[in-house]
C-alpha positions in Angstrom: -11.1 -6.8 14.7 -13.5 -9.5 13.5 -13.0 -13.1 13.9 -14.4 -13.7 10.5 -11.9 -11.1 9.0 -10.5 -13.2 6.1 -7.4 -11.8 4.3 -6.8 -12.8 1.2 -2.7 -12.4 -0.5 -2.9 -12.4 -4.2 0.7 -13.5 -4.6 1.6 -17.0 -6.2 2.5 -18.7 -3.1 1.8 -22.6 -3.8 0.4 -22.9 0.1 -1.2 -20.0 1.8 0.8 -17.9 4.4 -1.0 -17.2 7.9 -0.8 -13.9 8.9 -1.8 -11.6 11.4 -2.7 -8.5 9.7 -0.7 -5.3 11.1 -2.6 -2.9 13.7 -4.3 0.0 11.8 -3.1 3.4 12.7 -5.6 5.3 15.2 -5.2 8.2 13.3 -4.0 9.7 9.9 -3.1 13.0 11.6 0.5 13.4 11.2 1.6 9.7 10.1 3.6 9.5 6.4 1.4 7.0 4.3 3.1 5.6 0.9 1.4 5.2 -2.3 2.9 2.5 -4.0 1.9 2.7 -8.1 2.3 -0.4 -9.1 2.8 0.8 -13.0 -1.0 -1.0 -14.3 -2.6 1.6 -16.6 -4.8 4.6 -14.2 -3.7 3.3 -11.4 -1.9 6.7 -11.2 -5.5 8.6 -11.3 -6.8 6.5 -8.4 -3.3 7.5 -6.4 -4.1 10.9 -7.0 -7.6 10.8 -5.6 -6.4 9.1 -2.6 -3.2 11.9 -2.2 -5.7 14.5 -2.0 -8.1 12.7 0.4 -5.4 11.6 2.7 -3.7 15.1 2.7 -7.0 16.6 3.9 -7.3 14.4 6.5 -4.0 15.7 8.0 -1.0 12.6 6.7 2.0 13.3 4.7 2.1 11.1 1.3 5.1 9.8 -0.4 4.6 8.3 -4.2 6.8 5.4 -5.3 6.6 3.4 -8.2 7.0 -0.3 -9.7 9.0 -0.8 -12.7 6.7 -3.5 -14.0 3.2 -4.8 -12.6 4.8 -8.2 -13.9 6.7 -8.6 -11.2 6.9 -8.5 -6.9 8.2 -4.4 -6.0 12.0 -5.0 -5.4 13.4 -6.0 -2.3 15.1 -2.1 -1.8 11.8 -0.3 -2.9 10.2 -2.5 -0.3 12.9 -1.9 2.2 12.4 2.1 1.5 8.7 2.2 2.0 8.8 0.4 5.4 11.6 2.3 7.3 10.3 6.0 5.4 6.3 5.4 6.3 3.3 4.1 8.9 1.3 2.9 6.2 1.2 1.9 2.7 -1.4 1.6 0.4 -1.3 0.0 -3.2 -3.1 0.7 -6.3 -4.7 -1.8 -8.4 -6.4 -0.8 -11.7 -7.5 -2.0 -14.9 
């Protein structure tokens, strides 16, 4: 990875977190990547598109859900994702 890779975390930490971002998987063939909808209007539709394009490129998709965009995912949902999947991906839209 780049050197000049910069990260940015949108959450509303009051000094920012170093943090080496995670090795990406070398493949999708066969690993179980979640889709986390984090309840923001069509953010559903853009999941979907992804679902499809994932699936054809061989990984497994599970869909979980937010109950508010208002607020952090809770600590069990978070929990769930990590030990039932290799990757996660979260949808922002607006």
């Amino acid at each position: 990875m780049s050197e000049n890779l910069r990260l940015l975390d949108p959450t509303a930490e009051r000094q920012s977190a170093q943090r080496e971002p995670l090795p990406r998987p070398k493949t999708l063939e066969g690993l179980r990547v979640g889709l986390l909808d984090i309840s923001k209007p069509r953010g559903d539709l853009f999941l979907d598109r992804l679902e499809a394009k994932l699936g054809e490129c061989g990984a497994t998709v599970r869909r979980y859900q937010k109950p508010t965009f208002t607020k952090p995912a809770p600590l069990d949902l978070r929990r769930q994702i990590a030990e039932e999947c290799g990757a996660v991906v979260e949808a922002l839209a607006d």
